[in-house]
N, C-alpha and C positions, 0 to 999 in steps of 0.2 A: 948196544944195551939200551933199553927202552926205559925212562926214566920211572921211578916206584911211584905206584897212585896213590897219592895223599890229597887231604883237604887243602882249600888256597891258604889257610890262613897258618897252617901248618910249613907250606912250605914259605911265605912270609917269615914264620919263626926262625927256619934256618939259616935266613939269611940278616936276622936283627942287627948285628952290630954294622952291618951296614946299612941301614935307615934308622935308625933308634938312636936318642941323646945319650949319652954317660956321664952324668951329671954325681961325682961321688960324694959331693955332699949333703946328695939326698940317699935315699934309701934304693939298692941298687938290685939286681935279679941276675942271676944264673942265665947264661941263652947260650948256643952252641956255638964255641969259640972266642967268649968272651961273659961282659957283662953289661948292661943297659938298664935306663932308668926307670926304676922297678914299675910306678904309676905310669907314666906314659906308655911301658912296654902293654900293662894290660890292657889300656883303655885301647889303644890302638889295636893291639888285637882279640879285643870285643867287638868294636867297633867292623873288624874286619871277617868276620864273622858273621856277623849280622847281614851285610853287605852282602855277602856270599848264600846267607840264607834267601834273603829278598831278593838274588838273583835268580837264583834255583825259582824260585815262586813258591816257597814253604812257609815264609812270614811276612810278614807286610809291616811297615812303619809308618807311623804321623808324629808331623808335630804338634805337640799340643799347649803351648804356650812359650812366647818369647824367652831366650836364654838372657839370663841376669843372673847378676851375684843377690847369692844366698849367705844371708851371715849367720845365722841359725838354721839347722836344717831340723826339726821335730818328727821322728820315725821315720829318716828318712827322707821325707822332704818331699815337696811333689813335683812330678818328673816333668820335666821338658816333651818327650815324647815317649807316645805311644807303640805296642804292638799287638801283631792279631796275627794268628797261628793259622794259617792254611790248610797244613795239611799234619798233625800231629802224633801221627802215627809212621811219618819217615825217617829214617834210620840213615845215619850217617859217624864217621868217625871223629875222634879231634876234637875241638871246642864248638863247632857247628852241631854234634851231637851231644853234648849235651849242654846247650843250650838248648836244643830240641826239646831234650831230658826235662829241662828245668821249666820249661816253657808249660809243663802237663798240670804244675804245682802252685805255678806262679800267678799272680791274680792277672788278669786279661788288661792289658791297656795302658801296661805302667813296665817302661825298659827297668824303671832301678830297680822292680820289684824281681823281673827276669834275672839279673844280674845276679839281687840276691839269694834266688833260689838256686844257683849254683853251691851254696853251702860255704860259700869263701872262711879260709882261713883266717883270724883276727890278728893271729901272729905275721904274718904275710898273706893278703888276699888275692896278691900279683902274682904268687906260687900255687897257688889254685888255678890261675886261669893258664902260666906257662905247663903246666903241669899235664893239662891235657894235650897240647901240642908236642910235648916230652914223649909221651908216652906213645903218640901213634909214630913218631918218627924214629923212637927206638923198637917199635916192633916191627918196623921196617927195616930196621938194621945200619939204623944210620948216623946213631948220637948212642953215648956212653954216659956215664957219671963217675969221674975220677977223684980220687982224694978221698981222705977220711975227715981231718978238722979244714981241709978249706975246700969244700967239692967245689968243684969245675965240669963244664959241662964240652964234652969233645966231641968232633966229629969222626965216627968210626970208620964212614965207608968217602972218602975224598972223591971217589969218580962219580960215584951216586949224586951227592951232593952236587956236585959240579952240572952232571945234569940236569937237574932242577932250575941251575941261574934264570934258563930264557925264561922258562915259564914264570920263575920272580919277576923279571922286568916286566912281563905283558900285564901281568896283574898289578904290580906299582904303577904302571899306566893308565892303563884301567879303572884304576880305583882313585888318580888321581884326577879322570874326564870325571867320573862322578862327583866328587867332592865337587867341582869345579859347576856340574849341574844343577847340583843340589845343597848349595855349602851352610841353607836356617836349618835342614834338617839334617843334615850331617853334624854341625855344632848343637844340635840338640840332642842328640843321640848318644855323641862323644863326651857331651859335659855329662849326661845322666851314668854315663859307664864311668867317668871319671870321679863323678862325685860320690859314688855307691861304693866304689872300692877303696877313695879315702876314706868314707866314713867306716869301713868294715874295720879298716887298720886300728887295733886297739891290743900293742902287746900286753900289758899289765893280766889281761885275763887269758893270757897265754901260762898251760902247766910248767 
């Protein structure tokens, strides 16, 4: 059986509780077979995403200024690094699309502006970004959503799944040469995806 074609960052998702913190004294996210820590899950899979756009050759990144602590951020705050859309009329599935998506709306040059043109949630904006990884790997038939007052998130198809591992490891790999290439604009990338989705978090103005 020939493994299902998904996005990389999709099949990263499936395999989060093994590369992901579980830290429950912070604020935690639904992921298939378990649960991980809500912010780190999404910044890392923004972060991995992006990555996979820039590899495709659909968006391009810079950095644009030294990563440092921000102790007031005002609208937002100004980004670490940039981006520039290549090709913006390519079509893809998962968070890499719509990022694409978001990329058409979002002002040119600014990742937390990208970020926040995904529309993020304020009640959970980490549930926005698993959200699209959810949903391509349930229409491949391979994650479920179980429970009524405590969902949990299963894996439907074990063998599916299962074939996907290798291709986890080459891109955990992979993606760890990069970091390792490029680690000012990797931490610049990561803090703008991290800081845009803390700041999104705001339950109070949740219905």
């Amino acid at each position: 059986m020939s493994p299902p074609e998904l996005t990389d960052t999709t099949i990263r998702y499936l395999f989060a509780t093994a590369w992901l913190p579980c830290d429950t004294s912070q604020q935690v996210v639904a992921v298939p077979g378990g649960s991980t820590t809500a912010i780190d899950t999404a910044a890392n899979l923004l972060h991995i995403a992006m990555w996979n756009l820039r590899r495709r050759g659909l968006v391009e990144f810079e950095q644009l200024r030294a990563v440092e602590r921000e102790r007031v951020r005002m609208l937002g705050g100004r980004p670490f690094s940039g981006h520039t859309v290549i090709d913006a009329d390519a079509r893809l599935p998962g968070l890499e699309g719509a990022l694409l998506h978001a990329s058409r709306a979002a002002a040119p040059g600014d990742v937390r502006a990208l970020v926040r043109a995904l529309d993020l949630d304020n009640r959970g904006p980490w549930n926005t970004v698993t959200g699209h990884c959810f949903r391509e790997a349930a229409a491949a038939g391979l994650v479920e959503v179980k429970g009524r007052m405590f969902k949990k998130i299963v894996i439907s198809d074990q063998a599916a799944v299962a074939s996907l591992r290798k291709r986890n490891d080459e891109l955990r790999a992979a993606r760890g040469a990069y970091l390792d290439a490029e680690p000012e604009l990797t931490m610049a990338v990561m803090s703008d995806c991290l800081r845009t989705v803390a700041d999104a978090y705001n339950p109070s103005l949740g219905g």
